[in-house]
C-alpha positions as a printed Julia matrix, in Angstrom:
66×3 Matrix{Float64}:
   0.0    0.0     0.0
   1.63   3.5    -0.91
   0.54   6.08    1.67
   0.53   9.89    1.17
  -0.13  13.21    3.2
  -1.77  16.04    1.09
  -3.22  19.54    2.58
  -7.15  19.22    2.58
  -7.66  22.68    0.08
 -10.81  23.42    2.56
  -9.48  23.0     6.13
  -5.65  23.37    5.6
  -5.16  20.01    7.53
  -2.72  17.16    6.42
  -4.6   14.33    5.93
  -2.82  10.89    4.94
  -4.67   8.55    2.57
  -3.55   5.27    1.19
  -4.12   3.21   -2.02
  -3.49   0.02   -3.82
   0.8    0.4    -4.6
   0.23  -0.2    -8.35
   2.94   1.03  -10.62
   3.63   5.04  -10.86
   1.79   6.25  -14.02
   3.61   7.19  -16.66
   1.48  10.69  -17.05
   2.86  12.9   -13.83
  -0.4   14.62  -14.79
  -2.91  11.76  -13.4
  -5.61  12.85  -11.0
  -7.05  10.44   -8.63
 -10.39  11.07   -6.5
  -9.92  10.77   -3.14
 -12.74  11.17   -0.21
 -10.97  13.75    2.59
 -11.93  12.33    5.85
 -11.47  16.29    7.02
 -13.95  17.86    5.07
 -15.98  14.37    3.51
 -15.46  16.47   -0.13
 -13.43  14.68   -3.03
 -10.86  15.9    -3.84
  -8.55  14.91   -7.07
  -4.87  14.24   -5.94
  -1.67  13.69   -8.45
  -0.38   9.9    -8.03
   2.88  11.15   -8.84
   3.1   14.54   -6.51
   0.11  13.36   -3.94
  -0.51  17.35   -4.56
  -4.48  18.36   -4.9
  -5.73  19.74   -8.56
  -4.9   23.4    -8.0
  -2.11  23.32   -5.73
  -0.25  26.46   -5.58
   3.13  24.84   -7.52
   0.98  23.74  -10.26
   0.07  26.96  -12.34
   2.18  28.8   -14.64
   4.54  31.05  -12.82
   2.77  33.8   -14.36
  -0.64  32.7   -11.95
   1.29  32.7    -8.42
   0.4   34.47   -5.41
   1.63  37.45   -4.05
């Protein structure tokens, strides 16, 4: 079982999650939907990164923060 720790986008908690350990995917751009036990919403998480759709790191550097 591969286990990861992502920050729930709603609550700001970490909240660890596990899943079958298949093989990485190929595609660092594959989106898995995981149930948040801190908020009960899905969320889609990168099987590569464990990051959430939307994380901060994942937009063009011309889309970041101030």
């Amino acid at each position: 079982m591969a286990t990861i720790v992502f920050q729930c986008p709603q609550t700001g908690l970490n909240v660890q999650h596990t899943w079958p350990d298949d093989e990485r995917p190929a595609d660092d751009k594959t989106y898995v939907f995981v149930t948040c036990p801190s908020c009960t919403r899905m969320h889609l998480i990168n099987r590569s990164t464990g990051r959430p759709l939307g994380y901060k790191d994942d937009r063009p550097s011309g889309d970041q923060e101030k």
